[in-house]
C-alpha positions as CSV (number, residue, x, y, z in Angstrom):
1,X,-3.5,17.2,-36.0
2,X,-0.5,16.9,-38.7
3,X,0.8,13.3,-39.8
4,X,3.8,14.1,-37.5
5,X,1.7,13.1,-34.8
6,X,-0.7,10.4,-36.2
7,X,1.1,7.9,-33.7
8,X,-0.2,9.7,-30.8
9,X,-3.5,8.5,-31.3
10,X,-2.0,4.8,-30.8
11,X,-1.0,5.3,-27.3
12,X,-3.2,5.1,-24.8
13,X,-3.2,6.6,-21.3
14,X,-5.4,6.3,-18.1
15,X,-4.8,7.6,-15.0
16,X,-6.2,6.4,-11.4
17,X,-6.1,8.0,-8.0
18,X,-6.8,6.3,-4.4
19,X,-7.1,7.9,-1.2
20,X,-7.0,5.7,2.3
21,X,-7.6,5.7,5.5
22,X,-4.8,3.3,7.9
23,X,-6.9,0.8,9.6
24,X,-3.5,0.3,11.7
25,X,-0.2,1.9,12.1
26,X,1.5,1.0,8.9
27,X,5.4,1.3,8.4
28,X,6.9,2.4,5.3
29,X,10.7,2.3,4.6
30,X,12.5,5.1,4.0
31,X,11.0,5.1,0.2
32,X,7.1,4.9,0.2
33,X,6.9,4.5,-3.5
34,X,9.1,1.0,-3.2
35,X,6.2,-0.3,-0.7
36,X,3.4,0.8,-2.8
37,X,4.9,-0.7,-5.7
38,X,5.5,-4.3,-3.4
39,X,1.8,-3.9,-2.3
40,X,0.6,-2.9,-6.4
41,X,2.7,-6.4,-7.1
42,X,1.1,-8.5,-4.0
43,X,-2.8,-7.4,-5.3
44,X,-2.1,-7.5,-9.2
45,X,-1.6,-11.2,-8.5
46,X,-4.7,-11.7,-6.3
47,X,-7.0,-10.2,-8.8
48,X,-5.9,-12.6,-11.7
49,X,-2.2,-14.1,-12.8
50,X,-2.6,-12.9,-16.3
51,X,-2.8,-9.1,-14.9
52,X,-0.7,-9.6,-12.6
53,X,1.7,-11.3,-15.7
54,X,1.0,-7.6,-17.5
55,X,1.6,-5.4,-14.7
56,X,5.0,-7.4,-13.8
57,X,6.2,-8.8,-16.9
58,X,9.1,-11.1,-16.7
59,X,12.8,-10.9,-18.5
60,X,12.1,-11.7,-21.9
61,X,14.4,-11.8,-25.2
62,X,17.7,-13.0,-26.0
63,X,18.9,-10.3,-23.9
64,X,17.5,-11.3,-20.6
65,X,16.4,-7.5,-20.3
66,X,13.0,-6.9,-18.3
67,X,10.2,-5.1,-19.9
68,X,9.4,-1.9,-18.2
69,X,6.0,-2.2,-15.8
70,X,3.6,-0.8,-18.0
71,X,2.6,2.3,-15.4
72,X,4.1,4.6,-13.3
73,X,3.5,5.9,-9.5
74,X,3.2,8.7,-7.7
75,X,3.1,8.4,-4.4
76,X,1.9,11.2,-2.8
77,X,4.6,11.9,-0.4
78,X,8.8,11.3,0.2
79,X,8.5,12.1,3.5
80,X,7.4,10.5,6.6
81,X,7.3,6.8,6.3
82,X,5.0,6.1,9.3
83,X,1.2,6.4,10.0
84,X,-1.0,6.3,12.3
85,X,-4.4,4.7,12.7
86,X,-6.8,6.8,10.8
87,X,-4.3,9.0,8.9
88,X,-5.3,9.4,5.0
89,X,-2.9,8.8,2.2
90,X,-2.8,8.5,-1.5
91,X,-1.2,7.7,-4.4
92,X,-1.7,8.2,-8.4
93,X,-1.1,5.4,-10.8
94,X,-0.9,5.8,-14.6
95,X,-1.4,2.8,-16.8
96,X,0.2,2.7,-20.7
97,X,-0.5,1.1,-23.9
98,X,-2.0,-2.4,-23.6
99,X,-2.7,-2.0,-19.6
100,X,-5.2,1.4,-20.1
101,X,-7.4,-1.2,-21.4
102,X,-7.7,-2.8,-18.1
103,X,-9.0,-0.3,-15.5
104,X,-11.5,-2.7,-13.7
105,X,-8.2,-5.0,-12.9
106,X,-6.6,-1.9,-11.5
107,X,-9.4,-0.9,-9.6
108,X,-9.8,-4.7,-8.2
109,X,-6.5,-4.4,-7.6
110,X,-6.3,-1.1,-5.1
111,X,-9.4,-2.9,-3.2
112,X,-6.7,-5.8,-2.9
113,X,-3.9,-4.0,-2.0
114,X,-6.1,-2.4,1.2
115,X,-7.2,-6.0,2.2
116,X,-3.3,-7.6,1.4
117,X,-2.0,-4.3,4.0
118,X,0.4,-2.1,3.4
119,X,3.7,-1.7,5.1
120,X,6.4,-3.8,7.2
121,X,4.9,-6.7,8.5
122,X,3.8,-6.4,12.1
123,X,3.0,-9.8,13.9
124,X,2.8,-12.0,10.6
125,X,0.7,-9.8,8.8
126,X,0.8,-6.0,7.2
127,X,-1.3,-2.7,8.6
128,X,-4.9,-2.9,6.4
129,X,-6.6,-0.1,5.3
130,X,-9.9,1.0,3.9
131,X,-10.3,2.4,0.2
132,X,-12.4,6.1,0.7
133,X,-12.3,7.4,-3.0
134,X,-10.9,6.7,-6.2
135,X,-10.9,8.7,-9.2
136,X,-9.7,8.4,-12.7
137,X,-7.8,11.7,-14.5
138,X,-8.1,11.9,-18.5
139,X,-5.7,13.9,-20.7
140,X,-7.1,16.7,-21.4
141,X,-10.1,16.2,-19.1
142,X,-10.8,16.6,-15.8
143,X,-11.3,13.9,-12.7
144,X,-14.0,11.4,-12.5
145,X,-15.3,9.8,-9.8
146,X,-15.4,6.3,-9.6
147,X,-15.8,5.3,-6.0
148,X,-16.8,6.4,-2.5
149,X,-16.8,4.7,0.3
150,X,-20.1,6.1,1.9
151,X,-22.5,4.2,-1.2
152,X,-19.1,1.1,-1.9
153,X,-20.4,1.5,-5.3
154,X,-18.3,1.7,-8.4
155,X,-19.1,4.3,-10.9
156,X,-18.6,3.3,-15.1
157,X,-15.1,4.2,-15.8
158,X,-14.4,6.3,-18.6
159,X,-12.5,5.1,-21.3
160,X,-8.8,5.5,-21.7
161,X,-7.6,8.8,-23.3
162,X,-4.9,9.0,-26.1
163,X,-1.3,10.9,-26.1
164,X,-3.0,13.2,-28.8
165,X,-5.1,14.5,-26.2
166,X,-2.2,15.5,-24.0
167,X,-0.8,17.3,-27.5
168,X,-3.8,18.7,-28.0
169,X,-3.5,20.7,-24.9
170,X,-0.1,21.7,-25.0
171,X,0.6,25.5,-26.3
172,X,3.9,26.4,-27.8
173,X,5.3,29.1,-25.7
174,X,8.4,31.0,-25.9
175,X,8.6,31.9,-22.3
176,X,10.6,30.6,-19.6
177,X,9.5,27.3,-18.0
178,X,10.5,26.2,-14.5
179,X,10.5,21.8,-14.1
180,X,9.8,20.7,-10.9
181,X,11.0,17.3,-10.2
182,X,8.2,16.3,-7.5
183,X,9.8,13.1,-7.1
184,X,13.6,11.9,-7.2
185,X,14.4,12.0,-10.9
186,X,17.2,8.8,-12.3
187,X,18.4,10.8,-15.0
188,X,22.0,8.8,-15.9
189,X,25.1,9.6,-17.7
190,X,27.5,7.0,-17.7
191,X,26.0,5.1,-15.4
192,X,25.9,8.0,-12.4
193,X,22.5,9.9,-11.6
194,X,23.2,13.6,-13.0
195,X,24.0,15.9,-9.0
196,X,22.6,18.7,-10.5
197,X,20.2,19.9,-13.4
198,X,20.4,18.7,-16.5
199,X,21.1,21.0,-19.7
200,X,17.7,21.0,-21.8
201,X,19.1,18.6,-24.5
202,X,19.6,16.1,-21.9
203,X,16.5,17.2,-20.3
204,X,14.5,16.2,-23.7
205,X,17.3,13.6,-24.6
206,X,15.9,11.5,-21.4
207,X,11.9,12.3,-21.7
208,X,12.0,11.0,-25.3
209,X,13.8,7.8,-24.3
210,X,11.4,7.2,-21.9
211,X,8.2,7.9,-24.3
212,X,10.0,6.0,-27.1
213,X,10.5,3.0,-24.8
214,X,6.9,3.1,-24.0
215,X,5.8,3.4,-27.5
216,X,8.2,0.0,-28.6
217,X,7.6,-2.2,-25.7
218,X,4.1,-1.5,-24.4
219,X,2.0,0.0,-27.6
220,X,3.5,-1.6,-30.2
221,X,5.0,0.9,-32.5
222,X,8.0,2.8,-33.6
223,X,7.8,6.7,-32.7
224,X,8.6,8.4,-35.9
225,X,12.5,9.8,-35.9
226,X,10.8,13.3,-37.5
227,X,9.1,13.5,-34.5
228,X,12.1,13.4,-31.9
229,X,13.8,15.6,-34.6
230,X,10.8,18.3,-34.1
231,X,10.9,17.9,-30.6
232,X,14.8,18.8,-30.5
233,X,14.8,21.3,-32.6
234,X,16.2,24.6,-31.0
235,X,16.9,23.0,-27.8
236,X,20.6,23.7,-27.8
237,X,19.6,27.3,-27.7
238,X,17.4,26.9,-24.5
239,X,19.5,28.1,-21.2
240,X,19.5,26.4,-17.8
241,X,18.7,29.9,-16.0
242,X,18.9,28.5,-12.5
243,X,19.0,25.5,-10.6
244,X,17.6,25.0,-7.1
245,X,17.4,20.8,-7.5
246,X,19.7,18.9,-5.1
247,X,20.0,14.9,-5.0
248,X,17.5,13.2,-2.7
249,X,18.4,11.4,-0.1
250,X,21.1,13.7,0.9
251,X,18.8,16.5,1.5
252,X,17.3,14.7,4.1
253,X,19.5,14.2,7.2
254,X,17.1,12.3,9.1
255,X,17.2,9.4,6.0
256,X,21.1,9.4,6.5
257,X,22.1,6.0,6.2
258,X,18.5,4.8,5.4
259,X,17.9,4.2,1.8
260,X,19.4,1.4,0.0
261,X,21.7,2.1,-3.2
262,X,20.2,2.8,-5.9
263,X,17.0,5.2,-4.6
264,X,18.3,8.1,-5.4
265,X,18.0,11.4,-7.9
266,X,16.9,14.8,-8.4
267,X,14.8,16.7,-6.8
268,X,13.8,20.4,-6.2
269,X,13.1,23.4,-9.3
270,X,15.2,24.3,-12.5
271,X,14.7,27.0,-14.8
272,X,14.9,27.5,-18.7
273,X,15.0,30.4,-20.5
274,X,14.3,30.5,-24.4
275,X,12.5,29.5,-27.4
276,X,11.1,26.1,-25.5
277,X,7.5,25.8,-28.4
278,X,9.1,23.1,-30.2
279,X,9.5,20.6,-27.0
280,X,6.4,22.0,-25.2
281,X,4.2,18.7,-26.2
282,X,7.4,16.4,-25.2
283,X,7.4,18.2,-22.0
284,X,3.5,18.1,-21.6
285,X,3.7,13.8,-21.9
286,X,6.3,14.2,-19.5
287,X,4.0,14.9,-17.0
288,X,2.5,11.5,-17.7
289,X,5.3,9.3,-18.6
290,X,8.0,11.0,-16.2
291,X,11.7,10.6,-17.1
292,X,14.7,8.4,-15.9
293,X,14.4,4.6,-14.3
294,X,12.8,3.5,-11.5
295,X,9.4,5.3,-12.5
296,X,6.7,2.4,-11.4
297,X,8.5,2.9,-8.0
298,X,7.5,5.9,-8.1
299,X,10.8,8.5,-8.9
300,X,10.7,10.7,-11.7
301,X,7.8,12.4,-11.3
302,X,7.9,15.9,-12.8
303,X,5.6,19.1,-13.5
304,X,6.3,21.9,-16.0
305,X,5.3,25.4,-15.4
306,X,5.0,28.3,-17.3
307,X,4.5,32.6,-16.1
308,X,0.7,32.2,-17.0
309,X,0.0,29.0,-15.4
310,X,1.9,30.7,-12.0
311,X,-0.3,33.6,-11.8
């Protein structure tokens, strides 16, 4: 790897996923990602103060300014925010810098979340559920599995993978790509979520904010300015080619009313034609990182894909 990317190697990534089964009906609001995130919160503190201190830091700095939650969420699902006893659901929960290093905490912490509940409180208390499977997802590797419920025995976790290995993976392409944003993506300008696509300067603008905030404030270092000048170069030639993405909640009728301010963004498919092989390893960290605010409540989420990895 060249010397442009020696910092990659610095930051370290680790991915968990956790599947349940409701032990009661549990009710979600509108957003599910804001109750996992409350439920995330609620365990991190069971298991120990100081994780729960690193998975919620406080304002710091003369600033007041909080430090971004080192992780973000994916939460399986926008839709319906009610289930039933014995439905299954999931969600995805990647941990950065100085948090990869803790993935016992984390997996205390989903066996606290099922015992805490999940959900709006019904008679004093929220729904439980049971913890069937957990996995952990390596870049550049496939899934492990570190829990079932049938044997309630954790498996050794692996250790936490590096950016380089995301890097590693990621082939320059000159062919079109199509982003999905899976989950509402906060991409601002002047201080109003973008209604419709962004242009791929913006597009890259926002992911390597987002990567260099994570770099500063959870790893520890400065990413290099040659690398977001490598990254950028040639993107002003790159073409928003079409643009089925829509702002979220308005797509929904039935959430009319429903979500508070603020829980909004994009959602839906845009494509880009051009020369995109310069940005393709900012795009691939993307997919681990995602883009805009609001990402450890789950928004932002977003997957790149290319003609060959369609067919």
């Amino acid at each position: 790897m060249s010397d442009l990317h020696a910092w990659s190697h610095q930051l370290k990534l680790l991915r968990f996923e956790f599947h349940y089964r409701a032990e009661a009906p549990i009710a979600f609001s509108p957003w599910r990602g804001a109750v996992l995130h409350g439920a995330i919160g609620r365990a991190g503190q069971r298991v120990s103060a100081a994780w729960g201190r690193l998975l919620y830091p406080s304002r710091t700095g003369l600033t007041n300014r909080a430090v971004p939650n080192p992780f973000t969420l994916t939460p399986g699902l926008i839709g319906s925010n009610r289930l039933e006893t014995g439905e299954i659901f999931s969600f995805s929960i990647t941990l950065f810098g100085e948090s990869a290093r803790y993935g016992e905490a984390m997996c205390a912490t989903a066996l606290a979340a099922a015992e805490n509940g999940f959900g709006e409180r019904r008679d004093g208390a929220r729904s439980r559920a049971s913890l069937l499977s957990a996995s952990c997802l390596l870049p550049g590797g496939g899934a492990h599995s570190i829990y079932e419920s049938g044997d309630r025995l954790w498996r050794r976790l692996p250790a936490p993978g590096v950016a380089a290995d995301v890097l590693a993976t990621a082939h320059a392409t000159v062919q079109p790509i199509t982003v999905n944003f899976l989950t509402p993506a906060q991409i601002v300008v002047a201080d109003r979520v973008v209604p419709r696509a962004p242009d791929f300067s913006l597009l890259l603008q926002r992911i390597h904010g987002r990567i260099a905030q994570i770099a500063t404030e959870l790893a520890g270092f400065q990413l290099p300015q040659t690398q977001r000048v490598a990254w950028m170069q040639g993107a002003t030639q790159v073409a928003l080619s079409a643009d089925r993405t829509a702002l979220w909640p308005n797509v929904d009728p039935a959430l009319s009313g429903k979500v508070q301010p603020g829980y909004g963004g994009l959602v839906g498919e845009a494509d880009y034609y051009g020369d995109v092989g310069n940005a393709r390893p900012l795009l691939a960290l993307a997919e681990w990182t995602g883009i805009g605010k609001k990402t450890s409540y789950g928004f932002g989420n977003l997957r790149i894909h290319t003609p060959e990895n369609l067919l």
